[in-house]
ROMISE-234314 format. One record per residue (C-alpha): residue in one letter; x, y, z. Coordinates in steps of 0.02 Angstrom, whole numbers, m for minus. Last residue first. Layout:
ROMISE-234314
+------+--------+--------+--------+
| resn |     px |     py |     pz |
+------+--------+--------+--------+
|    A |      X |      Y |      Z |
...
+------+--------+--------+--------+
***
This chain:
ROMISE-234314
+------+--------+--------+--------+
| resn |     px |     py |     pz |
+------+--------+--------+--------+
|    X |    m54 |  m1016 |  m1099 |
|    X |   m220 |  m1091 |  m1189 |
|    X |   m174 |  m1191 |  m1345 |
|    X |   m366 |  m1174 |  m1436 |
|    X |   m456 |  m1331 |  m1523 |
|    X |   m574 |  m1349 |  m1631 |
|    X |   m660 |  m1502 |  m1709 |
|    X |   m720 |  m1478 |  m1878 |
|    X |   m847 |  m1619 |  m1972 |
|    X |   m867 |  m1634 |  m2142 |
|    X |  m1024 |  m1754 |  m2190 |
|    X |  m1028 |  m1926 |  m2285 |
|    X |  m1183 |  m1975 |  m2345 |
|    X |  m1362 |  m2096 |  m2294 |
|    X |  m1327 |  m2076 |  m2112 |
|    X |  m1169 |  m1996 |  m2064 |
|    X |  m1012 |  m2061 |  m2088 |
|    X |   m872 |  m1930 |  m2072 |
|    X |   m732 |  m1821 |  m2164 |
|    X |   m635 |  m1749 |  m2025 |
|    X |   m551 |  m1575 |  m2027 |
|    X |   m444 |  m1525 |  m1873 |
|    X |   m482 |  m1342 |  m1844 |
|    X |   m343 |  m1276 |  m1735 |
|    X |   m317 |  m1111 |  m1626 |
|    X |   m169 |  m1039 |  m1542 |
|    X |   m151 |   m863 |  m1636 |
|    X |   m326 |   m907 |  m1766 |
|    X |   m399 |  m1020 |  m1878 |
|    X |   m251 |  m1136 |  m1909 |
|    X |   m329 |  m1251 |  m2016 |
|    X |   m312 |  m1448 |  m2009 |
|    X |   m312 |  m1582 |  m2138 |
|    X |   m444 |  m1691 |  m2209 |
|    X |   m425 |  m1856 |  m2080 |
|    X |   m535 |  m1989 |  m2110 |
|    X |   m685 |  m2037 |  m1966 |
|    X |   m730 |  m2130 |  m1849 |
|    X |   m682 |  m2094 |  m1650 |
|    X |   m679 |  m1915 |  m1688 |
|    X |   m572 |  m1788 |  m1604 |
|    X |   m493 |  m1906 |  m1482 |
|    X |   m413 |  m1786 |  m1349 |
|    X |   m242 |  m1784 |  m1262 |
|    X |   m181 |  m1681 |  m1136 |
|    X |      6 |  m1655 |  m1052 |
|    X |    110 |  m1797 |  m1147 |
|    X |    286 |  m1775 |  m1104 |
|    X |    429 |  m1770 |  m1244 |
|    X |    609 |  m1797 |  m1244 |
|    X |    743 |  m1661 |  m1276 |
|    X |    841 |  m1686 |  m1105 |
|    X |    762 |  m1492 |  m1065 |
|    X |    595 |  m1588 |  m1065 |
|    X |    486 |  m1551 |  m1254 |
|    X |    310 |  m1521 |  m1210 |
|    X |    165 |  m1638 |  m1276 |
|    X |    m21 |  m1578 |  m1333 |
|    X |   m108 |  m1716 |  m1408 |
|    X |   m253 |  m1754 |  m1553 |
|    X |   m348 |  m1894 |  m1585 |
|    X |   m423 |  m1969 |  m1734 |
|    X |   m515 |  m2128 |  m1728 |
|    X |   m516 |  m2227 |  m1923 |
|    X |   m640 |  m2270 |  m2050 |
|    X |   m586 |  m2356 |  m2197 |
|    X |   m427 |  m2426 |  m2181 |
|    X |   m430 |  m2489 |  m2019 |
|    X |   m230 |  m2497 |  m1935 |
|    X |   m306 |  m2369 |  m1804 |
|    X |   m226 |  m2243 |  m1686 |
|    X |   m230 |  m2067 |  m1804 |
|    X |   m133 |  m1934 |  m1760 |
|    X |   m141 |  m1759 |  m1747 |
|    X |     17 |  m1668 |  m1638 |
|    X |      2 |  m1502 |  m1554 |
|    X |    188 |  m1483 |  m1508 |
|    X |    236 |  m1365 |  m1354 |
|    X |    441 |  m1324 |  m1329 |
|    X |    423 |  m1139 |  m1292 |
|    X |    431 |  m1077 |  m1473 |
|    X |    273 |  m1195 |  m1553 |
|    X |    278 |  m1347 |  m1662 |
|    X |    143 |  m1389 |  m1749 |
|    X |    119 |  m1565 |  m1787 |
|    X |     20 |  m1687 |  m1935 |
|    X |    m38 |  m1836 |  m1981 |
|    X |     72 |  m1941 |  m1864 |
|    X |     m8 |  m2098 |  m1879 |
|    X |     11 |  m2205 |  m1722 |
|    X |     76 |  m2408 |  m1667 |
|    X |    131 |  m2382 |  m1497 |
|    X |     22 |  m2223 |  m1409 |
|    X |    102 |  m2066 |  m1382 |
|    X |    242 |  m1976 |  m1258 |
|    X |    371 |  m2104 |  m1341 |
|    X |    339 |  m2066 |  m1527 |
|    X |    395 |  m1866 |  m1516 |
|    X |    558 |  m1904 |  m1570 |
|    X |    515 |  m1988 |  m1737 |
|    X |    437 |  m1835 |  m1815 |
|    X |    512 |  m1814 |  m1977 |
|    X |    481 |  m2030 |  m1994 |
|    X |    316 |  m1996 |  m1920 |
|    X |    251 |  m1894 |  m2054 |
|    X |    109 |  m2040 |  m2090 |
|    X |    m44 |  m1985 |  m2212 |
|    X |    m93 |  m2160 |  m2264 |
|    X |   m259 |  m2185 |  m2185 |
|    X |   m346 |  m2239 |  m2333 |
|    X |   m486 |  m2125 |  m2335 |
|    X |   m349 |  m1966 |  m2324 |
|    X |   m433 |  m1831 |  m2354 |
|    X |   m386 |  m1704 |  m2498 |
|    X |   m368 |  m1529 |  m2420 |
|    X |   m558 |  m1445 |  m2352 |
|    X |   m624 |  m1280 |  m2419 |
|    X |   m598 |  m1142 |  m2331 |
|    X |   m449 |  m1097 |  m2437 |
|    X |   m535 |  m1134 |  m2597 |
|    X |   m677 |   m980 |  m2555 |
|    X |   m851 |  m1036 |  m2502 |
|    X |   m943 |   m870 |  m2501 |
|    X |  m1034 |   m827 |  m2343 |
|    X |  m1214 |   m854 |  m2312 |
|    X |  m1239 |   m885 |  m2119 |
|    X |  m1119 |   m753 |  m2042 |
|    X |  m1013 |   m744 |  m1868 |
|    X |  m1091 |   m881 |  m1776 |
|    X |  m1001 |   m896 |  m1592 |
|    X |   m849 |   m970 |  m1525 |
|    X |   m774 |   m980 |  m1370 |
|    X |   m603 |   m996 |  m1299 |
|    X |   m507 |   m828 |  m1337 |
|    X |   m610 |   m774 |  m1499 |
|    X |   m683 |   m874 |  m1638 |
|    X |   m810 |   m820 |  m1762 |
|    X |   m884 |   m962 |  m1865 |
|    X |   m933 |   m959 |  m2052 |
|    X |  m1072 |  m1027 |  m2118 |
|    X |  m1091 |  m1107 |  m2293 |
|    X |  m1281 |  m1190 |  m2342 |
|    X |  m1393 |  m1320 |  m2333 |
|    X |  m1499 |  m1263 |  m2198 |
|    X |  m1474 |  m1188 |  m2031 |
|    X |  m1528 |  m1295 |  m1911 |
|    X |  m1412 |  m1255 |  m1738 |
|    X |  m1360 |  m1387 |  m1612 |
|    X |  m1272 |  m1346 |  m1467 |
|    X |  m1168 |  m1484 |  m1371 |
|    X |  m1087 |  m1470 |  m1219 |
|    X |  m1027 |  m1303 |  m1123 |
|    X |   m872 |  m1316 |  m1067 |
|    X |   m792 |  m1418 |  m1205 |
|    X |   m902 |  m1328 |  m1311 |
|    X |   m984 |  m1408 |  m1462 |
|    X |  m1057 |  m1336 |  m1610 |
|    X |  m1173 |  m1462 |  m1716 |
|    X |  m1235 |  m1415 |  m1853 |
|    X |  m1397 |  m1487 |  m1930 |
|    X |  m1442 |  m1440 |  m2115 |
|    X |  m1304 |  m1501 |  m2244 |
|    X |  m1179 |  m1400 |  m2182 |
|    X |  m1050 |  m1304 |  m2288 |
|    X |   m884 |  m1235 |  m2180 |
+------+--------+--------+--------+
***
């Protein structure tokens, strides 16, 4: 991940910690539930770096994914589900017909033994922003990458988020 100078790591638990660092790549250890800095000059290699972003909010896998359109919000984006062995889906989706910027929001939903889905959580990642993929950092745990407005450019921001069992 490059930051331009302020990052902002955010615990659920804990709130928001912000760290100056500099223009420059850092790379974030995660373990369990928490997170902590694991090295502030790392190389940027093409798999950290983030997929095309969709600016025009066009990503849609819905039609694969039709089933799982009951447990969320009329009118979504499906940009993109993992599907786990005991019936849990972490879907990504985006609520907003705005082309521009657009609220992201994630969802954990469990497939019923009549093959339907139940929402169990659901979080909005970033209330503006364009979706740039997500990363599966670790057993459980996903970066969803969001390309946002901030003051005179653009920056990357990563929301995490860990499947507890």
């Amino acid at each position: 991940m490059t930051t331009n100078g302020d990052l902002w790591l955010e615990d659920s638990t804990k709130g928001r910690k912000p760290r100056t660092l500099g223009s420059e790549t850092v790379t974030l250890r995660i373990k369990d539930v928490s997170w902590s800095l694991a090295a502030k000059r790392s190389t940027l290699s093409p798999a950290s770096r983030p997929d095309l972003c969709d600016p025009l909010n066009q990503i849609d896998v819905t039609s694969v994914h039709s089933d799982l359109l009951s447990a969320l919000p009329k009118g979504v984006k499906l940009k993109r589900v993992a599907e786990f062995e005991d019936g849990l889906m972490f879907v990504v989706y985006s609520v907003s017909r705005n082309t521009v910027w657009y609220e992201i929001r994630v969802a954990l939903l469990q497939r019923t033994s009549s093959g339907s889905f139940v929402l169990i959580k659901a979080d909005t990642a970033t209330v503006s922003g364009n979706f740039c993929g997500v990363r599966n950092a670790a057993d459980h745990h996903y970066v969803v990458l969001a390309d946002e407005p901030g003051g005179s450019s653009d920056s990357l921001a990563a929301y995490v988020y860990a499947i507890l069992r």
